[in-house]
C-alpha positions in Angstrom: 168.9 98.8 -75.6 172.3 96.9 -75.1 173.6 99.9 -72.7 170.4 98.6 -70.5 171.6 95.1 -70.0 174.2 96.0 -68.8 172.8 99.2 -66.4 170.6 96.8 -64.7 172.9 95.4 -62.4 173.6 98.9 -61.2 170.5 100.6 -61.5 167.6 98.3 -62.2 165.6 101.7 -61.5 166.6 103.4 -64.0 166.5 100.3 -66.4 163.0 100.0 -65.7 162.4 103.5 -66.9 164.1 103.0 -70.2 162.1 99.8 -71.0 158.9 102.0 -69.7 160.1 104.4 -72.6 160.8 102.3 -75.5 157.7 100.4 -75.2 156.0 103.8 -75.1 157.0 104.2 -78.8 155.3 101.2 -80.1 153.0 101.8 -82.6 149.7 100.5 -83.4 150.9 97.4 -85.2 152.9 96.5 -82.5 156.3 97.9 -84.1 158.9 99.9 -82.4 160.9 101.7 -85.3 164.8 100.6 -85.4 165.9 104.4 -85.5 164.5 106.9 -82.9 165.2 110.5 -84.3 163.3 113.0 -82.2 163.2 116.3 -82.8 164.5 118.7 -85.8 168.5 118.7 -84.7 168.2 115.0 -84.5 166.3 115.0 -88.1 169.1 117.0 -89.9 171.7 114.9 -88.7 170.2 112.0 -90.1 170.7 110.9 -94.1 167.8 111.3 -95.8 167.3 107.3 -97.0 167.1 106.6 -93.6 164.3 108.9 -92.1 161.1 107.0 -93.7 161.2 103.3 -92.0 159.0 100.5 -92.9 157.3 97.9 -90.6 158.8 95.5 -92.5 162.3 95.8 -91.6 162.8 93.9 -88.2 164.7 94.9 -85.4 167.3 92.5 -83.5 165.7 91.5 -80.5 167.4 93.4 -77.9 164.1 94.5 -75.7 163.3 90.6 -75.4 166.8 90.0 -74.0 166.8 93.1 -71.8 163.4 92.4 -70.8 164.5 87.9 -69.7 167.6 89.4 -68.0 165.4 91.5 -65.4 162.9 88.8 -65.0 166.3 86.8 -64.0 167.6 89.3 -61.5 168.3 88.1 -58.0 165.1 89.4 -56.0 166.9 91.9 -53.9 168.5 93.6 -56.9 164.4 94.4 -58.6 163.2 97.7 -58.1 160.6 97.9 -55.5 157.3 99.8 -57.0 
């Protein structure tokens, strides 16, 4: 998510659409798991200790800072839906 705070000054568009994504991965507790491996080439890349992820360990909260940074963009930078 930190490559998004920065994209949004360029394409808030686009920055939009990868905050639409990662909040489609939240489960139904409410957690979004730290490490996204999708698909099988991802999944044999990935050490095996580090596949299962538990609720319990947090995440830093990037999405909250991304997420106050567009709500602080200057009006004629937000995208236009």
């Amino acid at each position: 998510m930190y490559h998004v705070n920065v994209n949004r000054r360029w394409d808030a568009d686009l920055s939009m659409d990868i905050i639409g994504h990662w909040l489609d991965l939240i489960n139904a507790d409410g957690w979004i798991p730290r490490e996204q491996i999708l698909g099988a080439e991802a999944l044999s890349k990935v050490p095996e200790e580090f596949v299962l992820q538990y609720s319990t360990n947090g995440n830093p909260p990037t999405l909250f800072l991304v997420i106050r940074g567009a709500v602080t963009l200057p009006i004629h930078i937000l995208p236009t839906y």
